[in-house]
Every structure is written in C-alpha cells, then in structure tokens.
PDB file of N, H, CA, C and O in Angstrom:
ATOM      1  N   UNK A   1     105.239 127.756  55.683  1.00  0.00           N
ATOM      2  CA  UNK A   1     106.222 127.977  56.719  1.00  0.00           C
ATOM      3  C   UNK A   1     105.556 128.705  57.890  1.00  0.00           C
ATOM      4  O   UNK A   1     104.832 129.697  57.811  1.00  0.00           O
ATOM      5  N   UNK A   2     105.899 128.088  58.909  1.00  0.00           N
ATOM      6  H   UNK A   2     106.486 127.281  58.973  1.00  0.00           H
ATOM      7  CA  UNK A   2     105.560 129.178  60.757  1.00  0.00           C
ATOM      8  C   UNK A   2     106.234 129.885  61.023  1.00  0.00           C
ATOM      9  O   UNK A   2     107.330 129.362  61.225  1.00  0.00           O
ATOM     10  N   UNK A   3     106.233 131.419  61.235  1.00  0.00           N
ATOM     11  H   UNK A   3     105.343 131.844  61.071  1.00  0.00           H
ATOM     12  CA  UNK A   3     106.792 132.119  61.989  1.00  0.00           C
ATOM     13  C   UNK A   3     106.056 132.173  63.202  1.00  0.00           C
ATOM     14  O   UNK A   3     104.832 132.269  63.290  1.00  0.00           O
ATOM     15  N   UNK A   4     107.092 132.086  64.375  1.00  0.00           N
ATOM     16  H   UNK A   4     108.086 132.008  64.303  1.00  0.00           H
ATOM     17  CA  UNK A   4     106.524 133.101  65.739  1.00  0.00           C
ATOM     18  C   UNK A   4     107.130 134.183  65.925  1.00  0.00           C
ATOM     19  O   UNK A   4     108.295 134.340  65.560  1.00  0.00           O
ATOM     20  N   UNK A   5     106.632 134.833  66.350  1.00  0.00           N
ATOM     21  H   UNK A   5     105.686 134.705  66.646  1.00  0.00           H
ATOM     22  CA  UNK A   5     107.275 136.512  66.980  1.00  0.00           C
ATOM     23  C   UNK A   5     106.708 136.746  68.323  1.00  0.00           C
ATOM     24  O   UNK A   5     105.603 136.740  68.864  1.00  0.00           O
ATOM     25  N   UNK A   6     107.825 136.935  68.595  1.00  0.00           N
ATOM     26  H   UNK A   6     108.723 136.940  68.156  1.00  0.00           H
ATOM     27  CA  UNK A   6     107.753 137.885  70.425  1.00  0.00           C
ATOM     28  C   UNK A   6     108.442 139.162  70.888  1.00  0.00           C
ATOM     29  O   UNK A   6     109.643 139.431  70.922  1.00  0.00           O
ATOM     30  N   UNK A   7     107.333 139.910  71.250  1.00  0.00           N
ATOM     31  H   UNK A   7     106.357 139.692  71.222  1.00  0.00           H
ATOM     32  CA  UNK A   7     107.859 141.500  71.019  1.00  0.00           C
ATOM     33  C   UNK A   7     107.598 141.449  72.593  1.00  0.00           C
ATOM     34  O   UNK A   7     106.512 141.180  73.106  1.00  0.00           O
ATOM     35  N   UNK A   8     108.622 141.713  73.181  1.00  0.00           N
ATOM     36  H   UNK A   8     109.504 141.931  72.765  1.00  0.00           H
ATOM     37  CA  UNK A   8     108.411 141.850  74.953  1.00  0.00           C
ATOM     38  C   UNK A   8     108.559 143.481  74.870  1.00  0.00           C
ATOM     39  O   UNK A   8     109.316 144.252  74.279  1.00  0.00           O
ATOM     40  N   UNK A   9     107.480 143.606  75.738  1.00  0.00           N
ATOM     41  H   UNK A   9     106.866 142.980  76.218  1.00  0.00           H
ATOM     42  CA  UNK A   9     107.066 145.026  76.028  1.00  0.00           C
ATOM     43  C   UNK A   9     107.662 145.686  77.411  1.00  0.00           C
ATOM     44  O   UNK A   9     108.107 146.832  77.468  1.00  0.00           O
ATOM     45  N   UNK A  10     107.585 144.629  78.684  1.00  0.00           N
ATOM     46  H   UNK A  10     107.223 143.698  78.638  1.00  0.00           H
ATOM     47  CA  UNK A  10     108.313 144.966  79.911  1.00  0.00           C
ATOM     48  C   UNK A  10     108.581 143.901  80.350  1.00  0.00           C
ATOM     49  O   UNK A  10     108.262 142.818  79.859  1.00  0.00           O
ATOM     50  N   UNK A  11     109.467 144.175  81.751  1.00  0.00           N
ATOM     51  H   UNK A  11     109.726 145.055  82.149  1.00  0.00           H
ATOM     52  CA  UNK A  11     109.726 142.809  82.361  1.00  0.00           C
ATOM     53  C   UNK A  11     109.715 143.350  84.278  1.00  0.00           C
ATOM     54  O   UNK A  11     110.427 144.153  84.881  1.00  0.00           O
ATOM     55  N   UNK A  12     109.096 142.872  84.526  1.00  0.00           N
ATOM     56  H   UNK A  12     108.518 142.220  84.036  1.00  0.00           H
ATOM     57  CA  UNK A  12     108.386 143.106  86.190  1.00  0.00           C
ATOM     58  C   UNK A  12     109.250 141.886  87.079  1.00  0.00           C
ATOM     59  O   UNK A  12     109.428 140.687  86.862  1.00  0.00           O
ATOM     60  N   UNK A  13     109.805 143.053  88.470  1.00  0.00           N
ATOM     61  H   UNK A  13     109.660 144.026  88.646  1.00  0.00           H
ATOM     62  CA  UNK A  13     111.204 142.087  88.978  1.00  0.00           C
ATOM     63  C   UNK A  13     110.403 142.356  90.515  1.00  0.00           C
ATOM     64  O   UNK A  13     110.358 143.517  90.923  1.00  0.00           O
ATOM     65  N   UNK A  14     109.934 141.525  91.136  1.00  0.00           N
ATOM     66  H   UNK A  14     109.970 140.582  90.805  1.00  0.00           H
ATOM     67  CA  UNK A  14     109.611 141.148  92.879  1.00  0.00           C
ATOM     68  C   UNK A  14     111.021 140.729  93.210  1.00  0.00           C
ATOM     69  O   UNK A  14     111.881 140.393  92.397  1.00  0.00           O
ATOM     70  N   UNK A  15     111.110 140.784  94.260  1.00  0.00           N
ATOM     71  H   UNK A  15     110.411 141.057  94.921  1.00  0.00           H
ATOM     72  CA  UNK A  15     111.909 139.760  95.303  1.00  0.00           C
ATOM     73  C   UNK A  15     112.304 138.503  94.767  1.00  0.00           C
ATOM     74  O   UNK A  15     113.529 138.414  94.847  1.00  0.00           O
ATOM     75  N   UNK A  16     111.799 137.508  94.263  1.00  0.00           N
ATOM     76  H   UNK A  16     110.803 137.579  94.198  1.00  0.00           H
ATOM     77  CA  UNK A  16     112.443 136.381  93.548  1.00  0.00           C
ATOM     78  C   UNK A  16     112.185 136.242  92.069  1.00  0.00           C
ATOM     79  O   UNK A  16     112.954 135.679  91.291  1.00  0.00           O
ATOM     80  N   UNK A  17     111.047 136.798  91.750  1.00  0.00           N
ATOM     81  H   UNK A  17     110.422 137.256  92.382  1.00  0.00           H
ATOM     82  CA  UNK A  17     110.658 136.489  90.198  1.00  0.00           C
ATOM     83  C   UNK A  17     110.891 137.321  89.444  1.00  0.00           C
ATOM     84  O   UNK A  17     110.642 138.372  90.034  1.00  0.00           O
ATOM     85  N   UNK A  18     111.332 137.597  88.162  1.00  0.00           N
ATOM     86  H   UNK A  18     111.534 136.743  87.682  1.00  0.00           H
ATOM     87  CA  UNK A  18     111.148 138.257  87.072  1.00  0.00           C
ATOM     88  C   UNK A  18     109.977 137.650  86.340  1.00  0.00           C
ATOM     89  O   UNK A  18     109.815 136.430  86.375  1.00  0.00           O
ATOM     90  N   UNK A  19     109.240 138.358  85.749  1.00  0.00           N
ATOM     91  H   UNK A  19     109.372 139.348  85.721  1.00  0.00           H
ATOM     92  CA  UNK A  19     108.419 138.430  84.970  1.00  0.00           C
ATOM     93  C   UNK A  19     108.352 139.301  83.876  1.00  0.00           C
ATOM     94  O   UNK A  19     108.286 140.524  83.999  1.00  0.00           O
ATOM     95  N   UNK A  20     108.375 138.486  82.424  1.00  0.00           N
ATOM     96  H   UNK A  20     108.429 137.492  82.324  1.00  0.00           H
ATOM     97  CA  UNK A  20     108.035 139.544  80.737  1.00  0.00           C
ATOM     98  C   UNK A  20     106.697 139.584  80.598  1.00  0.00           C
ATOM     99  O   UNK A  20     105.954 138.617  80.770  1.00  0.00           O
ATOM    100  N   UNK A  21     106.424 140.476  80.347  1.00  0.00           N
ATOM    101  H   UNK A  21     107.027 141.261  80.207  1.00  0.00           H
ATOM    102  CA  UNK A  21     105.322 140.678  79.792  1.00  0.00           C
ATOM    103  C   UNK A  21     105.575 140.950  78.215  1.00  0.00           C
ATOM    104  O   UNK A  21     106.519 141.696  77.952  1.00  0.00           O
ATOM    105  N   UNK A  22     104.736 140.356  77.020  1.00  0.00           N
ATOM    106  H   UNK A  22     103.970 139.751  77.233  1.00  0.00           H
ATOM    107  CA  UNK A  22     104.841 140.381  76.077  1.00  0.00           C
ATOM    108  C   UNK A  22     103.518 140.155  75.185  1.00  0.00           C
ATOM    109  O   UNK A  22     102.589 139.519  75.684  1.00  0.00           O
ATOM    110  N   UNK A  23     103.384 140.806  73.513  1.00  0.00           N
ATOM    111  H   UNK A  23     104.138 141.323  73.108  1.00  0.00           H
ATOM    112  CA  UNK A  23     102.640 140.554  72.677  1.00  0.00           C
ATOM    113  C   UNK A  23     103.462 139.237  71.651  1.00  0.00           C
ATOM    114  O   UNK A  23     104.669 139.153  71.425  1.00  0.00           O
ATOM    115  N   UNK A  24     102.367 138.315  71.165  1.00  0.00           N
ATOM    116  H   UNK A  24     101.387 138.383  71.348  1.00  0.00           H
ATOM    117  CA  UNK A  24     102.943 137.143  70.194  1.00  0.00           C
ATOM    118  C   UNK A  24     101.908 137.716  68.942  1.00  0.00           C
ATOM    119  O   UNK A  24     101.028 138.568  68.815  1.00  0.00           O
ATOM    120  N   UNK A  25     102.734 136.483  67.945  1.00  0.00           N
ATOM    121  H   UNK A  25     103.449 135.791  68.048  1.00  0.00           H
ATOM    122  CA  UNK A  25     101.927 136.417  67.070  1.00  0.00           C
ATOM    123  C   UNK A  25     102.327 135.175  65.927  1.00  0.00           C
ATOM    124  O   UNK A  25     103.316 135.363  65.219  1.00  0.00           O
ATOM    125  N   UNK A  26     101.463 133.800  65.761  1.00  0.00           N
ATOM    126  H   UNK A  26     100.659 133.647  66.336  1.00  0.00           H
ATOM    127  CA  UNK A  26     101.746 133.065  64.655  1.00  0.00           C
ATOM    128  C   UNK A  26     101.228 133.293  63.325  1.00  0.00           C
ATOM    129  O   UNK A  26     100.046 133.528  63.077  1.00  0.00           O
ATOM    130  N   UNK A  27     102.468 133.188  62.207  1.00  0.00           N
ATOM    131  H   UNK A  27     103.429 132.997  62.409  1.00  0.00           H
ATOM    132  CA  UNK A  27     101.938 133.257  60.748  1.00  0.00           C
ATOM    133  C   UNK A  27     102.381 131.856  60.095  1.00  0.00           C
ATOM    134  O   UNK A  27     103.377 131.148  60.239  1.00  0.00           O
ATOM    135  N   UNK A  28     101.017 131.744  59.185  1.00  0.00           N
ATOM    136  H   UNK A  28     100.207 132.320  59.068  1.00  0.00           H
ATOM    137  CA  UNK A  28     101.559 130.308  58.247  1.00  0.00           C
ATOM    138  C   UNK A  28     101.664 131.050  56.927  1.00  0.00           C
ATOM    139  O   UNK A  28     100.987 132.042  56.661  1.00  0.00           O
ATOM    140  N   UNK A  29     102.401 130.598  56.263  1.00  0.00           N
ATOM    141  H   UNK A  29     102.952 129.791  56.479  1.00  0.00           H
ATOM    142  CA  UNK A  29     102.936 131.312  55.111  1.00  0.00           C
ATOM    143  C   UNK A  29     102.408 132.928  54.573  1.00  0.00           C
ATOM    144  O   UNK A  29     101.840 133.357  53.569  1.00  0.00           O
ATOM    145  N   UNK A  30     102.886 133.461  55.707  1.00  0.00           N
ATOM    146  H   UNK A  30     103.348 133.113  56.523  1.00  0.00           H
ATOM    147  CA  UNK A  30     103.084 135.245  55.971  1.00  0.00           C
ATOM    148  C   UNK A  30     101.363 135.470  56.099  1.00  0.00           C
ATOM    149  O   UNK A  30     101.034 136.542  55.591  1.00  0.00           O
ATOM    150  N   UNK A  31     100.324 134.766  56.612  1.00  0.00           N
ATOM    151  H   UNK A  31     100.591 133.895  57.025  1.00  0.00           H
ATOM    152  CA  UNK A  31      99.401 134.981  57.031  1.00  0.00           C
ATOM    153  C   UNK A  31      99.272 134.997  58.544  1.00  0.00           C
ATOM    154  O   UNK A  31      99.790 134.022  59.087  1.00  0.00           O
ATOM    155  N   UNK A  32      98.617 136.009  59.458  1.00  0.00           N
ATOM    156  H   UNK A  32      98.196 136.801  59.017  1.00  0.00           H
ATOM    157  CA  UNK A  32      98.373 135.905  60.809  1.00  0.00           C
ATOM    158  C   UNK A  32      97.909 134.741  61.294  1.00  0.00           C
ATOM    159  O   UNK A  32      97.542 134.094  60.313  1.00  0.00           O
ATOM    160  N   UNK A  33      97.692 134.008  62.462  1.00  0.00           N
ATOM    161  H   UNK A  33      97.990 134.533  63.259  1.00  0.00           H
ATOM    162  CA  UNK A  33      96.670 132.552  62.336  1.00  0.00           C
ATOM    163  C   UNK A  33      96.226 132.671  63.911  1.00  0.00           C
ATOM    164  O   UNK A  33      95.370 131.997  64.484  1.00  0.00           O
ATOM    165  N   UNK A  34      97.077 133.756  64.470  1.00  0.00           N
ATOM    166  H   UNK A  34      97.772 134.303  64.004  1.00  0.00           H
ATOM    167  CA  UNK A  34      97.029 133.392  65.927  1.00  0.00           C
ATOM    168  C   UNK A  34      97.630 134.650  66.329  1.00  0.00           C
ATOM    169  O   UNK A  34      98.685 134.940  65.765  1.00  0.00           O
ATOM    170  N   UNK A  35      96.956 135.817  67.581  1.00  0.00           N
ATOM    171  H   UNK A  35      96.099 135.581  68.040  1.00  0.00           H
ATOM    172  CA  UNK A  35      97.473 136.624  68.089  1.00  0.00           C
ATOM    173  C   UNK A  35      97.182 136.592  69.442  1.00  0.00           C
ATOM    174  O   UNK A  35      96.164 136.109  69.938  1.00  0.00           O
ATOM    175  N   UNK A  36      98.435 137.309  70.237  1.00  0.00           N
ATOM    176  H   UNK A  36      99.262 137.701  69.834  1.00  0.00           H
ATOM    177  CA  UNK A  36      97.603 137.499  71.563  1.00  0.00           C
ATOM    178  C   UNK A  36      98.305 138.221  72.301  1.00  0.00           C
ATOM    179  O   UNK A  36      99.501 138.089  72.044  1.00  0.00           O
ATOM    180  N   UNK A  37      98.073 138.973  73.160  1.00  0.00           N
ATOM    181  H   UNK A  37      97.101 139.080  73.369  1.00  0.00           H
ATOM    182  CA  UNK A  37      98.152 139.817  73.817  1.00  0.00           C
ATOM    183  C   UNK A  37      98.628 140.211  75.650  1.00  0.00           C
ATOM    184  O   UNK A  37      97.721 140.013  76.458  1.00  0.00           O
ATOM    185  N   UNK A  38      99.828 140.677  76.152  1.00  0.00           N
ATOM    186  H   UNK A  38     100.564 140.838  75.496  1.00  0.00           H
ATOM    187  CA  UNK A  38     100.228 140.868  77.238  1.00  0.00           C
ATOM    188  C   UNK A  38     100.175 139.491  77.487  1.00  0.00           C
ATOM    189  O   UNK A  38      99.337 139.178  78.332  1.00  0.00           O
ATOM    190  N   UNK A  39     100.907 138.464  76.937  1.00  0.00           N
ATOM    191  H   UNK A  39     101.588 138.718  76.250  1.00  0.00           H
ATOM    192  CA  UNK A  39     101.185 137.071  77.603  1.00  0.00           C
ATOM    193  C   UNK A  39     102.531 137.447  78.583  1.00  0.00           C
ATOM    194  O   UNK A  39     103.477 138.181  78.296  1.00  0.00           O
ATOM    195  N   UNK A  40     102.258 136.607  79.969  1.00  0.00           N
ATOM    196  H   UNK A  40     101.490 136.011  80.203  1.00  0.00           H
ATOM    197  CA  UNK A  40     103.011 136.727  80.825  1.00  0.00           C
ATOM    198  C   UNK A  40     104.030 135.360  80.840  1.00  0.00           C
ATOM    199  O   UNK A  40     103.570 134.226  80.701  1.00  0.00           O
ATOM    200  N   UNK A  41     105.182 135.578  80.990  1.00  0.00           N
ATOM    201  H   UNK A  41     105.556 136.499  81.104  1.00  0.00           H
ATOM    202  CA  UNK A  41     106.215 134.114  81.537  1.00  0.00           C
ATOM    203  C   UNK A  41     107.332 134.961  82.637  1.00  0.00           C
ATOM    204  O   UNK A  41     107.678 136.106  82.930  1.00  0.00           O
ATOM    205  N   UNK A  42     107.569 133.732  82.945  1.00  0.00           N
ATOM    206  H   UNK A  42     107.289 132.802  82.707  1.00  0.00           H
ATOM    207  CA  UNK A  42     108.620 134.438  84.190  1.00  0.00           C
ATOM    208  C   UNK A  42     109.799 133.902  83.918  1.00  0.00           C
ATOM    209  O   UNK A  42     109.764 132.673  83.848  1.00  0.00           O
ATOM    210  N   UNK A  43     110.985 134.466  83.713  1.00  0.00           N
ATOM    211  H   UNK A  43     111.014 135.464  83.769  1.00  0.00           H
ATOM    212  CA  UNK A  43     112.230 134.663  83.038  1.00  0.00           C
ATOM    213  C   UNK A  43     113.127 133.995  84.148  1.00  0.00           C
ATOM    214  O   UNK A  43     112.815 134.105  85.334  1.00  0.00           O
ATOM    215  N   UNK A  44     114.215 133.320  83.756  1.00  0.00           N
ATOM    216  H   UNK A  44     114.469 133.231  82.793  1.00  0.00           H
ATOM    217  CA  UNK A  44     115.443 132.821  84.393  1.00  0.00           C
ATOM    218  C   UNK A  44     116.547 133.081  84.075  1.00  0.00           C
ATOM    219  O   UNK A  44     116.506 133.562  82.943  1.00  0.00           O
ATOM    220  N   UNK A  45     117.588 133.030  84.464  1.00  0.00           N
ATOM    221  H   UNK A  45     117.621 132.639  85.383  1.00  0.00           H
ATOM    222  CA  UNK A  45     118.800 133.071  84.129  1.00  0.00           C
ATOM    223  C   UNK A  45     119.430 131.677  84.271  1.00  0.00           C
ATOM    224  O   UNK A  45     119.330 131.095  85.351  1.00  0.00           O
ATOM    225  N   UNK A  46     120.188 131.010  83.054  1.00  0.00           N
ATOM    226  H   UNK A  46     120.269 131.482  82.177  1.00  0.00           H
ATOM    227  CA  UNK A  46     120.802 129.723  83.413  1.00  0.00           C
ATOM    228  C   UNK A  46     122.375 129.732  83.330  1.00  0.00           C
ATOM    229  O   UNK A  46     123.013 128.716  83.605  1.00  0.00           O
TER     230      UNK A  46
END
C-alpha cells in the first residue's frame, strides 16, 4: 500500500498568489521510498 503525507509548514500571500510551502513524504508498505523537502505549490480557492 502508498501512503503520501503533506505536512504544510507555511503559506506565503503577494498581491495575487498564495503560496504553501511544505515537507512530503512517500511510503510503500509503511517503508519511506521518497522524501523531500520545502516543496512549493501555489494554492487556490475554487
């Protein structure tokens, strides 16, 4: 089984954009496989 996890740490607001900043992490059957660090996306509202 895959888990992902996303632990958002902050979220950074300019003039039009929001931006999260966040740590991930994939596990295949409760093993780590994949980490990474201060990944950025920029957030919407729908």
């Amino acid at each position: 089984m895959l888990t992902y996890t996303v632990d958002f740490t902050k979220a950074v607001q300019t003039r039009r954009l929001t931006m999260g900043v966040a740590d991930g992490r994939v596990e295949a059957d409760g093993e780590v496989i994949y980490q990474v660090k201060d990944m950025k996306v920029a957030l919407s509202e729908s």
